[in-house]
C-alpha positions, 0 to 999 in steps of 0.5 A, a space after each residue: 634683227 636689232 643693231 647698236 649702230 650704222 656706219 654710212 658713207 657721206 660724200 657721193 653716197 648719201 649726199 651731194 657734196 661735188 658742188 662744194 668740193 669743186 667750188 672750194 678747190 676752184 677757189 684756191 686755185 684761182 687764189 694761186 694763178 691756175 685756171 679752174 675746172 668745170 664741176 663736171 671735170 670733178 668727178 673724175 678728181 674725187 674719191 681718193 681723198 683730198 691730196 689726189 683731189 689737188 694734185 688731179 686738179 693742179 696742171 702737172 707742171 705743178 704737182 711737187 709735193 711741197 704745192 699739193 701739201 700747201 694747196 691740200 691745206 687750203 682746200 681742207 681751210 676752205 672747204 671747211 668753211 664751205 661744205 654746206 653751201 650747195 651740199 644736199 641729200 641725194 632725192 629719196 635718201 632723207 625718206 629711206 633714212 627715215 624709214 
């Protein structure tokens, strides 16, 4: 069978990308006063996008739409500089892609 294209999903599929997500968000957080987490603590914050991604991540005292819009913001500005830091196929993906 012979296809025009493949669709594949990135983040936490074909890469390991937690590393970068945490340390990015650990960034900005320290950089407006609140305590980082551990990258284990992550897991359970990703998968809904980055607006669930801060507002898991901020204490619930913080979590008015106004700091998530802000601090989503500069998540995107400094994960976008970062995401390729700690960012590596998971082991076998490269060899299966090449197949």
């Amino acid at each position: 069978m012979r296809y025009k294209g493949v669709i594949f999903d990135l983040d936490g599929t074909l890469v390991n990308s937690l590393e970068d997500i945490a340390d990015s968000m650990n960034t900005v957080l320290k950089r407006y006063g609140f305590p980082p987490h551990d990258v284990d603590a992550y897991k359970a914050f990703v998968g809904r996008g980055m607006t669930q991604l801060v507002t898991r991540a901020l204490p619930e005292d913080a979590r008015d739409e106004a700091r998530i819009t802000l601090y989503r913001d500069a998540l995107l500005a400094q994960y976008g500089e970062n995401y390729l830091r700690k960012t590596r196929p998971y082991d076998g993906i490269v060899d299966l892609l090449t197949e």
